[in-house]
SESEPA-132270 format. One record per residue (C-alpha): x, y, z; residue number from 1. Coordinates in Angstrom, 2 decimals. Layout:
// SESEPA-132270
(pt (X; Y; Z); NUM);
...
END
This chain:
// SESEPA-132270
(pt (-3.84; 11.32; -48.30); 1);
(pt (-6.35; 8.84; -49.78); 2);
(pt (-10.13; 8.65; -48.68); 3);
(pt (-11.90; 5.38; -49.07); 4);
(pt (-15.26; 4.49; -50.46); 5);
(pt (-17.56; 1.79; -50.45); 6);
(pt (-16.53; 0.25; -54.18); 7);
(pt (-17.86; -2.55; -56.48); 8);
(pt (-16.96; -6.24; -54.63); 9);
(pt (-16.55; -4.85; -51.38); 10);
(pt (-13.25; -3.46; -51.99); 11);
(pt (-12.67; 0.17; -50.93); 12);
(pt (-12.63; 3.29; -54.00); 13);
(pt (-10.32; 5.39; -53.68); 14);
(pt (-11.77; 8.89; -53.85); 15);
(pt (-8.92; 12.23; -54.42); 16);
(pt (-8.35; 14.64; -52.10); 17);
(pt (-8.41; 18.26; -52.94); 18);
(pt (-4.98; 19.83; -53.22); 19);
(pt (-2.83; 20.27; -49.86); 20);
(pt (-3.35; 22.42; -47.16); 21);
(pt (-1.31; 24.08; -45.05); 22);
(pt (-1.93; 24.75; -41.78); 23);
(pt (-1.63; 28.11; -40.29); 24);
(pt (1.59; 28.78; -38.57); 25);
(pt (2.68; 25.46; -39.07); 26);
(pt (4.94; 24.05; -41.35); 27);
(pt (3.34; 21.05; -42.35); 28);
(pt (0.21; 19.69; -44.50); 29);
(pt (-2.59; 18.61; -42.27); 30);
(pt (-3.19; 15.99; -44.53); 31);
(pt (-0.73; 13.74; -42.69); 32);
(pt (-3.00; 13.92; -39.41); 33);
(pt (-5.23; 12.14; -40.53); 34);
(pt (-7.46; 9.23; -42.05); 35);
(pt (-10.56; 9.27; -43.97); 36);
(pt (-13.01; 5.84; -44.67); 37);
(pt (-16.18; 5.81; -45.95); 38);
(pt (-18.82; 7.47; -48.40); 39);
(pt (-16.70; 10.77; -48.97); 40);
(pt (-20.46; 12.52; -49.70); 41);
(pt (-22.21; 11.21; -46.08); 42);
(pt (-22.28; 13.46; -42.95); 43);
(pt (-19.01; 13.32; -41.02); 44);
(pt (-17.49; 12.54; -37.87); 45);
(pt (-14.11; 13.33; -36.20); 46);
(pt (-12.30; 11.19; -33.94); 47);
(pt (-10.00; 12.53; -31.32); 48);
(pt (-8.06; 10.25; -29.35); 49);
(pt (-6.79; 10.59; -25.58); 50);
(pt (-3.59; 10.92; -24.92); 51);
(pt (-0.03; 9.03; -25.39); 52);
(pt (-2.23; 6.81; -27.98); 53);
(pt (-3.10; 7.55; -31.79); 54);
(pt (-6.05; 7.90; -33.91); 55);
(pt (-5.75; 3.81; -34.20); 56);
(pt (-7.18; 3.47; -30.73); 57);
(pt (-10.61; 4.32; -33.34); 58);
(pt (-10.08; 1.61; -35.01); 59);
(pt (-13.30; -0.03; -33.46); 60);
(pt (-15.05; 2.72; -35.08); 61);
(pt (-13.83; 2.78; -38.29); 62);
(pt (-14.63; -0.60; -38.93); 63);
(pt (-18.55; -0.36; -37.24); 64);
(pt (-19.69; 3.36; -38.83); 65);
(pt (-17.82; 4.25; -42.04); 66);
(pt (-20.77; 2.71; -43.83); 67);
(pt (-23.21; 5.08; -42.46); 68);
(pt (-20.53; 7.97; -42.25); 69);
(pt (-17.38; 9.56; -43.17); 70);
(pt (-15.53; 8.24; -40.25); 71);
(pt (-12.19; 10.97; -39.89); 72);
(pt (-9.33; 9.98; -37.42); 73);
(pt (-6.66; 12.49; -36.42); 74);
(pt (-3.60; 12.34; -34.84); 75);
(pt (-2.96; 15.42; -31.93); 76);
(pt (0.25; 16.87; -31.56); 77);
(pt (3.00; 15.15; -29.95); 78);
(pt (1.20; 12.14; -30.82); 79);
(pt (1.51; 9.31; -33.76); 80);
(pt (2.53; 11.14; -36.78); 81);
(pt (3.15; 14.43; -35.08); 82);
(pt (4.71; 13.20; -32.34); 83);
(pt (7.86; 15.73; -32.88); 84);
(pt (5.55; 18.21; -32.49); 85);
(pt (5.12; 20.03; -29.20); 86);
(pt (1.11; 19.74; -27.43); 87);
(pt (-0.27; 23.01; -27.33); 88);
(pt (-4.12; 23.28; -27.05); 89);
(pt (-4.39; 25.83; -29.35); 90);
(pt (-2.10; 23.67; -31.97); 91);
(pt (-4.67; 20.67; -31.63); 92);
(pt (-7.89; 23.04; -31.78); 93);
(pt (-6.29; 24.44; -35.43); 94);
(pt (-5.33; 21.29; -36.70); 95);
(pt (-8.77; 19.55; -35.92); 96);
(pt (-10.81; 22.87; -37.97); 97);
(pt (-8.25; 22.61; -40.14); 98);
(pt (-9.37; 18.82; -40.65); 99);
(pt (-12.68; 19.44; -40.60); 100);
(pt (-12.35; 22.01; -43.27); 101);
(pt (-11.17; 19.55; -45.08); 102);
(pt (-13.56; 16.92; -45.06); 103);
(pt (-16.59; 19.01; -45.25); 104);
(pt (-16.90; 22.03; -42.84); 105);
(pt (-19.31; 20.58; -40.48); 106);
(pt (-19.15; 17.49; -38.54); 107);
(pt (-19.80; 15.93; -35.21); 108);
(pt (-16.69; 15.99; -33.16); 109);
(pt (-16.02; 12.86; -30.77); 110);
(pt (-12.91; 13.42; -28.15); 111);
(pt (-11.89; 10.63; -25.44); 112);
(pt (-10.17; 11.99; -22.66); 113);
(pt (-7.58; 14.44; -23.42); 114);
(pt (-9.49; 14.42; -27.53); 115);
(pt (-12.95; 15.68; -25.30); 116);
(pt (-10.93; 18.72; -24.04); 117);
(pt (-9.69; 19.74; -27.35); 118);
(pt (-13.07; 18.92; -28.48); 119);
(pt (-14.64; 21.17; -26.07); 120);
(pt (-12.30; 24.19; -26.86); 121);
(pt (-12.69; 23.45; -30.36); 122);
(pt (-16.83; 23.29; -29.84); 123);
(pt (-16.25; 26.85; -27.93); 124);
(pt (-13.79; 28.36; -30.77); 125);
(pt (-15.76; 26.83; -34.14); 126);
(pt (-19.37; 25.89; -33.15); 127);
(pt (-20.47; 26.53; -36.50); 128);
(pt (-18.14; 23.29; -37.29); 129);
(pt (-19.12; 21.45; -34.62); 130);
(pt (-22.79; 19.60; -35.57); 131);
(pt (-22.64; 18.03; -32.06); 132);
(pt (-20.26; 17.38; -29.40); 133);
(pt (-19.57; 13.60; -28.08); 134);
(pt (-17.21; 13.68; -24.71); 135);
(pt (-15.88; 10.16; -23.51); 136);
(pt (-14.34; 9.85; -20.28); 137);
(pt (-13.88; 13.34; -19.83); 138);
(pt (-16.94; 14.48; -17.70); 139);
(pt (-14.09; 16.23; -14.61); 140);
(pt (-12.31; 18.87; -14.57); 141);
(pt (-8.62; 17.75; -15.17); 142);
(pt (-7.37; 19.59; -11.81); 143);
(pt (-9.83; 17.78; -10.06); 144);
(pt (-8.63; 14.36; -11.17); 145);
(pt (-5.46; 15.50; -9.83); 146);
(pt (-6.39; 16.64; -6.71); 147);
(pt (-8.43; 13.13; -6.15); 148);
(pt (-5.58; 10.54; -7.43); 149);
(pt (-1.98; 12.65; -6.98); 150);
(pt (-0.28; 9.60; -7.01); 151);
(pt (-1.56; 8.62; -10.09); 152);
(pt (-1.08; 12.27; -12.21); 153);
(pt (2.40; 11.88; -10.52); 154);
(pt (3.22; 8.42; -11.85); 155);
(pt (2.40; 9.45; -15.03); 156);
(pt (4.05; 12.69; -14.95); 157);
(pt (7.37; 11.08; -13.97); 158);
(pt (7.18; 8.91; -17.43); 159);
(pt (8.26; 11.62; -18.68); 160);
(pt (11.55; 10.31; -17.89); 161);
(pt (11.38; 7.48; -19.50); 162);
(pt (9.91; 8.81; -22.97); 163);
(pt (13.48; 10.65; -23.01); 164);
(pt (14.49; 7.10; -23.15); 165);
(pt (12.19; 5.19; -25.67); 166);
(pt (12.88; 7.09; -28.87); 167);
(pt (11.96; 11.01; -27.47); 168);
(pt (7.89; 10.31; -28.57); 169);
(pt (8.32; 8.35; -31.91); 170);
(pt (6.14; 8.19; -34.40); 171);
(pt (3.96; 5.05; -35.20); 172);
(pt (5.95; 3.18; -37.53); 173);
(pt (3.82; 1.94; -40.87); 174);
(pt (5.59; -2.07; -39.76); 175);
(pt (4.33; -1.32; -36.17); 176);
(pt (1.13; -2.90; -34.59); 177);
(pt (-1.56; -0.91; -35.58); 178);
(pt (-4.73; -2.12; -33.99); 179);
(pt (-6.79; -2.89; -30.72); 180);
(pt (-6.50; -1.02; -27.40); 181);
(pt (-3.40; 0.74; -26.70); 182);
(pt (-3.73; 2.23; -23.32); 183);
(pt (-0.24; 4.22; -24.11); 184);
(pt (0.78; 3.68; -27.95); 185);
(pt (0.38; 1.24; -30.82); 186);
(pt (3.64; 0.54; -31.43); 187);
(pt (4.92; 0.67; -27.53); 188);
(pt (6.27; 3.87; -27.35); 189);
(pt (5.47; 6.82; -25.05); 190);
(pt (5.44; 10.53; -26.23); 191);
(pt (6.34; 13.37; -24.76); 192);
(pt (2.92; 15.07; -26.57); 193);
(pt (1.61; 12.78; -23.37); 194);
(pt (2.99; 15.12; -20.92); 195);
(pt (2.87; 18.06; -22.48); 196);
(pt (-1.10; 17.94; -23.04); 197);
(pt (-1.70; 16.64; -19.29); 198);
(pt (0.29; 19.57; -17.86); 199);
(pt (-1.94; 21.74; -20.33); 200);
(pt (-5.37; 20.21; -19.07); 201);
(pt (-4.16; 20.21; -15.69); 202);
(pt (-4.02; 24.52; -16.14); 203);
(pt (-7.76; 24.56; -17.97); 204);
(pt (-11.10; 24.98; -16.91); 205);
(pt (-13.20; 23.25; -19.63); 206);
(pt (-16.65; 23.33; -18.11); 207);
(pt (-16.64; 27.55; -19.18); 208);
(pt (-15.89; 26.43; -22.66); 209);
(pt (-18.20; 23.60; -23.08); 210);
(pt (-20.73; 26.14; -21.57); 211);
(pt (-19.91; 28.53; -24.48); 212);
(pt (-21.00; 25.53; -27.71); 213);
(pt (-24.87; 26.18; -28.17); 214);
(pt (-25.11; 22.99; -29.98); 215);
(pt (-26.33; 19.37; -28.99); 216);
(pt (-23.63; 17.03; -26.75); 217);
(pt (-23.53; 13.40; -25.39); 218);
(pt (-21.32; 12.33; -22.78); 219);
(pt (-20.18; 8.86; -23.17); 220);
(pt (-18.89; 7.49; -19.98); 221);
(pt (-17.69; 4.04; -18.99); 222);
(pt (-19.62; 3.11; -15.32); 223);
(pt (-16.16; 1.55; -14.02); 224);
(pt (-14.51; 4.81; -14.64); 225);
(pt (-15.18; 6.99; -11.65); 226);
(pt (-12.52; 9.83; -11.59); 227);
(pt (-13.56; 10.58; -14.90); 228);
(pt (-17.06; 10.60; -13.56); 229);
(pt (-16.72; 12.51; -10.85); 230);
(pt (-18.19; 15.63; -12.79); 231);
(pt (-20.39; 14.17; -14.93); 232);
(pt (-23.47; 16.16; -13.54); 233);
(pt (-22.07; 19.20; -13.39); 234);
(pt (-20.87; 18.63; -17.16); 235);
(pt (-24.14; 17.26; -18.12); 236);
(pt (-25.90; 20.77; -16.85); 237);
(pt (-23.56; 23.02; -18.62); 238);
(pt (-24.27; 21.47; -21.89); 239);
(pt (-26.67; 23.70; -24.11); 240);
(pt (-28.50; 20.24; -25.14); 241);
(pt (-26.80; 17.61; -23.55); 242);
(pt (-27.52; 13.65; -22.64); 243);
(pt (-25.58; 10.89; -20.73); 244);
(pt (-24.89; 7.72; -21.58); 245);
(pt (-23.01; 5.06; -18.83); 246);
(pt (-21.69; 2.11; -20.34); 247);
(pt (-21.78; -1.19; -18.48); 248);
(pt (-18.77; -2.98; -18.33); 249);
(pt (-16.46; -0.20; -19.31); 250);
(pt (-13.53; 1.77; -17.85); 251);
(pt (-11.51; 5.08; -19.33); 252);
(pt (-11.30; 2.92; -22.79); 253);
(pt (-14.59; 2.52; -23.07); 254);
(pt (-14.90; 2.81; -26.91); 255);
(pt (-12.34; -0.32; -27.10); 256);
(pt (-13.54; -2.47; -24.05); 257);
(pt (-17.03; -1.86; -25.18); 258);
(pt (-17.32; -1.25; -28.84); 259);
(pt (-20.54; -2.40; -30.10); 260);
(pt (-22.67; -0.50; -27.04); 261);
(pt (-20.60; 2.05; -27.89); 262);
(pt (-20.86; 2.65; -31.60); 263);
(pt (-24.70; 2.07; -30.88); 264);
(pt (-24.53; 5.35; -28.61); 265);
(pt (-22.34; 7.56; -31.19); 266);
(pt (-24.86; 6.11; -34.08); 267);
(pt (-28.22; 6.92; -32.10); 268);
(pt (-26.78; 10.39; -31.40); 269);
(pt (-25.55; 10.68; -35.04); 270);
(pt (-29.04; 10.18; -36.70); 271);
(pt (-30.50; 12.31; -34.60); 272);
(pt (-28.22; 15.28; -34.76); 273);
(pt (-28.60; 14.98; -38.89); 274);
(pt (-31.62; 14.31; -39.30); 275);
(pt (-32.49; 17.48; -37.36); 276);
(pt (-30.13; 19.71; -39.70); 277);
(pt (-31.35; 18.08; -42.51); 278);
(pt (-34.83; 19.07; -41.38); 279);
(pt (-34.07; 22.58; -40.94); 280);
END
């Protein structure tokens, strides 16, 4: 894994990682999860994507703050690159420090959807690696969602069957499409990490564990999204230091449909949450 750089004529440097990692209990470098662009000395921020897509639904972001930041995408398990690998939510919370770890110690941590539940259990686990906490479309309890739209958690549990049948969860494939919205993968295909991590949100309470990160949070929600709305209040109140921000004209991908109003949001929140540590 290569980290880019701002370099002479525009072009990216390529900046050398330190030597592999292993993660804990698992057989595999964490290198492979994930991307890093931008100044490899600026303050740094993780991207966690939702689930059954990749860290290319952050694409949008990469390309509007990795000259300000050290922009850090990462694949969850049973997703993208790890998509042979089973969703546990104690997997994904390891492999995100893990990431963080390597890319600085400290950063702010931005999850959509099933990414703000990991973040929020990371947050609770780590706070001294989590700078600040962003949460996009994920302001409700997952068992709520599924007590509001059953029909909907049971569509999408069903899929499951037919991920047996488009290639069991593969992988993105490097010749595969790799950018704009993907509202289930970039190159098509489900994954079974998709089910997996629902039926593991759908047996969590997160608002305990985002209670538990003393740190600043936003929540970044998308006004035409209301299931994921429905606890926004309640989410907003258990934050240590928390804001809200709606977004007009935005639904559950709200980071995609609206990407300049919402790299505006993670960028005010960003400067603020620095320049406060850097004050300190």
């Amino acid at each position: 894994m290569v980290t880019t750089a701002p370099g002479g004529g525009g072009l990216p440097a390529v900046v050398a990682e330190p030597a592999t990692t292993m993660v804990a209990g698992e057989p595999f470098d964490v290198s492979v999860a994930f991307e890093a662009v931008g100044p490899a000395d600026a303050p740094t921020l993780v991207f966690l994507h939702g689930t059954r897509v990749t860290r290319a639904m952050w694409d949008p972001q990469v390309a509007g703050l990795s000259d300000r930041f050290r922009v850090v995408t990462v694949d969850l398990p049973g997703h993208g690159v790890l998509a042979d690998m089973t969703f546990r939510m104690a997997r994904a919370v390891t492999i995100a420090s893990s990431v963080i770890a390597r890319n600085g110690g400290r950063a702010i941590v931005i999850g959509q959807s099933l990414g703000g539940y990991v973040a929020m259990e990371l947050a609770a686990a780590h706070p001294e690696m989590v700078a600040g906490l962003v949460l996009c479309n994920s302001s409700t309890e997952p068992r709520t969602v599924a007590r509001r739209a059953p029909r909907a958690v049971g569509v999408y549990l069903v899929d499951r069957v037919g991920e047996r049948y488009l290639g069991r969860g593969a992988p993105v494939h490097p010749d595969g499409p790799q950018h704009g919205p993907a509202p289930r993968a970039t190159n098509g295909w489900l994954f079974k990490g998709g089910y997996r991590a629902v039926v593991t949100a759908l047996r969590t309470s997160f608002l305990p564990r985002l209670a538990e990160y003393p740190g600043p949070a936003l929540l970044v929600n998308g006004a035409d999204d209301p299931l994921f709305r429905r606890g926004e209040r309640d989410f907003l109140a258990a934050c240590f230091d928390g804001r809200l921000r709606v977004i007009e004209g935005a639904g559950h991908l709200v980071n995609s449909e609206q990407p300049d109003a919402f790299n505006a949001a993670i960028l005010e929140f960003a400067e603020t949450v620095f320049r406060s540590l850097a004050a300190r």
